[in-house]
N, C-alpha and C positions, 0 to 999 in steps of 0.2 A: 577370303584371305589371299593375298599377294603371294607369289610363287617366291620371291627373297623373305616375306614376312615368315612364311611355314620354313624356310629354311633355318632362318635366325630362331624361331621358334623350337624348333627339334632339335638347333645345337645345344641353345639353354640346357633346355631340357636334359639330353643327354650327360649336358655339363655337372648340373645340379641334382642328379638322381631322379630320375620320374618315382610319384607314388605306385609303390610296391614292389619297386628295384631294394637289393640290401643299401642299407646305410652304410656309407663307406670310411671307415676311422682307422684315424693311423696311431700308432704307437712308439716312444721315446722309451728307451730305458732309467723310468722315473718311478718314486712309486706308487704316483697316479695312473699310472697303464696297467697298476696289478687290478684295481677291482673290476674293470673292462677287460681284460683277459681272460678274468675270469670265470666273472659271469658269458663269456661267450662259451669257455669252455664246458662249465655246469649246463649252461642248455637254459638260463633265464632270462636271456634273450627269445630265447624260442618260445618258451611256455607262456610270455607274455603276447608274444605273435608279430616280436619286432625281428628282422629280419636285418641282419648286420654282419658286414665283409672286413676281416682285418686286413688292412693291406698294408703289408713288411716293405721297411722302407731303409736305406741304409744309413742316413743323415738326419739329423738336424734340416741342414741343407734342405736335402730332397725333401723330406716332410713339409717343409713352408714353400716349396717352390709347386709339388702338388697343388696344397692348398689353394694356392695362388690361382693356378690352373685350373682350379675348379675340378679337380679329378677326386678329390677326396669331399665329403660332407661335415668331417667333423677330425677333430686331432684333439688329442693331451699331449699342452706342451708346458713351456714354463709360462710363468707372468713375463716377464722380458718381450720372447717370442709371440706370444700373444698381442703388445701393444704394440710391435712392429708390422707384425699383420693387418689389426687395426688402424695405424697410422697409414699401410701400405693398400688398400681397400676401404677408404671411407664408406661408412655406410651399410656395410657389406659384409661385417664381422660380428656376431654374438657371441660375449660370453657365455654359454648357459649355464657352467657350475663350477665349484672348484672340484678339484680331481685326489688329492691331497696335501695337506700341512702336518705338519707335528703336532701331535696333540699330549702327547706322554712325555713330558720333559726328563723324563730319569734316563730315557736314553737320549742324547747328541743327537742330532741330525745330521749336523757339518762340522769338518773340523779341519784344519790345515794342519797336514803334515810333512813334517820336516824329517831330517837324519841326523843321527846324532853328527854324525861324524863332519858335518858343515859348520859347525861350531856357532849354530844360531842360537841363541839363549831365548830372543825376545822380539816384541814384532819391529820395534823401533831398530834392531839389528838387520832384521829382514827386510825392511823398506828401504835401508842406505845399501844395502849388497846389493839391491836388485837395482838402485836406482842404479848403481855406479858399475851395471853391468855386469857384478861378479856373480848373481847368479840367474835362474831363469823358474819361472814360478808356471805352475802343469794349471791352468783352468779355461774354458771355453770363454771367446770372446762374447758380449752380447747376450750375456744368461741372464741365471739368479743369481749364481756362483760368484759371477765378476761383482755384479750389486754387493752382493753380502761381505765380501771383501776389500771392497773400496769404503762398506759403511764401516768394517771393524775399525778399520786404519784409519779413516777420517776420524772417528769417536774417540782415536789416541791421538787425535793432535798430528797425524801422519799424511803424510801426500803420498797416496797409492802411484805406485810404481811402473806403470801401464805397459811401458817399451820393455817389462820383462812376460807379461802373462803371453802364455804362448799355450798353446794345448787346441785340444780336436775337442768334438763335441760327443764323440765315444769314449768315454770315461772309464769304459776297462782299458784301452791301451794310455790315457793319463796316468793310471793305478800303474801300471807296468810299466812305464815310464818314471817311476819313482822307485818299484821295486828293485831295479835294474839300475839306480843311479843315474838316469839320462836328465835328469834336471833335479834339481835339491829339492823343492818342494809342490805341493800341490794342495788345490781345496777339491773336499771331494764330501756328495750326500753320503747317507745309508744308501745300500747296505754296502757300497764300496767302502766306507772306514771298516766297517767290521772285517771285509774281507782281508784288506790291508793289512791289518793290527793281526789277523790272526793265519794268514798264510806262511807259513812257514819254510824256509829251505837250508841248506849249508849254504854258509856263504850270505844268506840276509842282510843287509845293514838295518842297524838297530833305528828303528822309525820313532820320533817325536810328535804327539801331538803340541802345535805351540798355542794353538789355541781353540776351542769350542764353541767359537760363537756365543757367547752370551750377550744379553739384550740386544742383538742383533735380528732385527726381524726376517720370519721366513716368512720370504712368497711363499701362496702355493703355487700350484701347481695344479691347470685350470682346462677346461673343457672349451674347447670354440667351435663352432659350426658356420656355417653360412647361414646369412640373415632368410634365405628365401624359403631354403630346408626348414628352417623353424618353424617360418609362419605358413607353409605349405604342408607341412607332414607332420601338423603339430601332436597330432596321435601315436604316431609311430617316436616322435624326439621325445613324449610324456614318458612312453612303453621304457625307451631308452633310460631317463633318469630314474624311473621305478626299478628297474633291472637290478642298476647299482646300488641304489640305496639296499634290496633286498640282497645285494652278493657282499654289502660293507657291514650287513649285520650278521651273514653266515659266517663268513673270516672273523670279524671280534669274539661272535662266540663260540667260536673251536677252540678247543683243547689243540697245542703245537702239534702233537702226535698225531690227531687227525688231519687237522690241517696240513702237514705232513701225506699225509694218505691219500688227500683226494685232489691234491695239486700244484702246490705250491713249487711242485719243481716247474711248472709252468711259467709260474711265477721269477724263478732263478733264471730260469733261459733268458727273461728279458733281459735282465744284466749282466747275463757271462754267457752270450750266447756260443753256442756249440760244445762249451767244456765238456758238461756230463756225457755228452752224447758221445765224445771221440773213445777210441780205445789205448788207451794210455800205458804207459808202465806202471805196473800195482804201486810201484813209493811214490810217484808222483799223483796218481790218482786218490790213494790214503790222503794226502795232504790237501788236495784240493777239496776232497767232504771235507774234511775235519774243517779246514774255513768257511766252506759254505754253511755247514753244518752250525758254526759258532753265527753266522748271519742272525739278527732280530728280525721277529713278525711284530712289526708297528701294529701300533692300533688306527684304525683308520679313520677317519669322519666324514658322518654322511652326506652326502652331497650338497651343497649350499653355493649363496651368490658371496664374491668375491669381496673382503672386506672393503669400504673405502677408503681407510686409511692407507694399509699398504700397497692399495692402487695407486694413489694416488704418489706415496714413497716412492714405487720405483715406476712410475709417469716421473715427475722431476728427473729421480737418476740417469732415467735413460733418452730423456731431451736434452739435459745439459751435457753428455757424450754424445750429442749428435745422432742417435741410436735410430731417432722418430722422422719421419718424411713428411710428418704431417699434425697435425690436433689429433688428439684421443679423449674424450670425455666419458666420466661414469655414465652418466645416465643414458648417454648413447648406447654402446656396449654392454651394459649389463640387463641381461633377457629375464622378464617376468618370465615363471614358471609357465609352461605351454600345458 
């Protein structure tokens, strides 16, 4: 072997995890990064003999530009970010599961909310304020979010508003950005509507849900790795999907109270990170449990390949906003079980 070949050789390598380095995954505040959370924290990563590093990342952003880089093995991100990955790495990107979807329709998953006090009734009122500038709507560019909102409004007959959506891809400061009046309305998953709806202060403005998404399809929200890790460590990426499957049947069948007990504030951290941990003034800290505390535990489902339909839904949506650098195809991307 050539002295540039073992170079290029050991960068790969370094790049793409050698076998028996941890698997290196990143995590969104989605709540597909609950059951990898926490199966890491249970120790079913361990006991299965996969060895895996979560590496805290602060963005959206950075999470795909990692990737990108080859510094991470695998992420839960959205469907969106995942086909842009894809489009942006031909070749080079596995789906291997989804991460989470709604399965329990009695709870909402999404909903856009509004304030009473903007005098919005309806969405067709919402699409003319925002077109004509008078107001400005909280949701990340580039998501699911944007997807699901551009389908509700097209499905009325509505031309989505786009030069008003403005928002970050940390969706507690969107939340807070609504609760605070800095923009009339926002679309937001669980468990930020619960927290929303049930945070309470003096001074609040009274928050509208204007709409919940019906027959609006959800992405999930989906598991990607790099194509070589798959087919290189395919025992360790098996160990990996076994892990969750075994940590999405322990969270279904706890009782809240346990679930409660053995982690799930772990779980909270991913979406509100730092609150519980600061030391607070007791009224404002009373009222932040008491929201957290009103938060739903979803039920989860266990890991699977990505439907083709809604692949395919939001592949269209997010080529025709120019989203994609390139073709993405199902059968490309989507990873037979390792």
């Amino acid at each position: 072997m050539g002295k540039w070949t073992l170079v290029i050789a050991v960068f790969v390598g370094l790049c793409l995890g050698a076998e028996g380095a941890p698997l290196r995954i990143s995590l969104p505040p989605l709540l597909g990064a609950v059951p990898v959370a926490l199966a890491d924290s249970w120790g079913v990563f361990s006991e299965l003999g996969v060895e895996v590093t979560l590496v805290p990342l602060a963005s959206q952003r950075d999470r795909m530009a990692a990737f990108q880089a080859r510094q991470l093995d695998g992420l839960v991100t959205d469907l969106t970010s995942a086909l842009m990955l894809a489009a942006m790495l031909p070749g080079e990107v596995v789906f291997l599961s989804t991460a989470y979807y709604p399965v329990d329709q009695t709870r909402p998953h999404l909903a856009l909310i509004t304030q009473a006090y903007s005098g919005i009734e309806d969405l067709s009122q919402l699409s003319a304020q925002a077109a004509e500038s008078h107001l400005k709507l909280a949701l990340p560019r580039q998501s699911d979010l944007e997807f699901a909102l551009d389908y509700l409004l097209l499905s009325h007959g509505l031309t989505p508003p786009t030069r008003a959506y403005i928002g970050q891809d940390n969706l507690l400061v969107n939340a807070t950005w609504v609760l605070m009046g800095m923009v009339e309305a926002g679309v937001f998953p669980q468990p930020y509507v619960d927290y929303l709806l049930h945070y309470q202060y003096e001074g609040k403005p009274e928050l509208v849900v204007l709409s919940w998404f019906p027959q609006v399809p959800s992405p999930p929200s989906v598991i990607v790795f790099h194509r070589p890790v798959v087919e290189g460590r395919a025992a360790e990426v098996a160990g990996f999907l076994q892990a969750l499957e075994l940590t999405v049947q322990r969270i279904n069948s706890a009782e809240r109270g346990e679930l409660l007990d053995i982690g799930w504030d772990l779980a909270v951290e991913l979406f509100f990170p730092g609150l519980l941990g600061q030391e607070l003034e007791p009224e404002f800290q009373a009222r932040l449990e008491e929201a957290i505390a009103a938060v739903g535990i979803p039920t989860f489902p266990p890991p699977g390949p990505v439907s083709q339909d809604i692949f395919q839904q939001v592949l269209s949506w997010a080529a025709g906003k120019g989203y994609l650098v390139g073709e993405v195809s199902y059968q490309e991307v989507m990873a037979s079980r390792p």
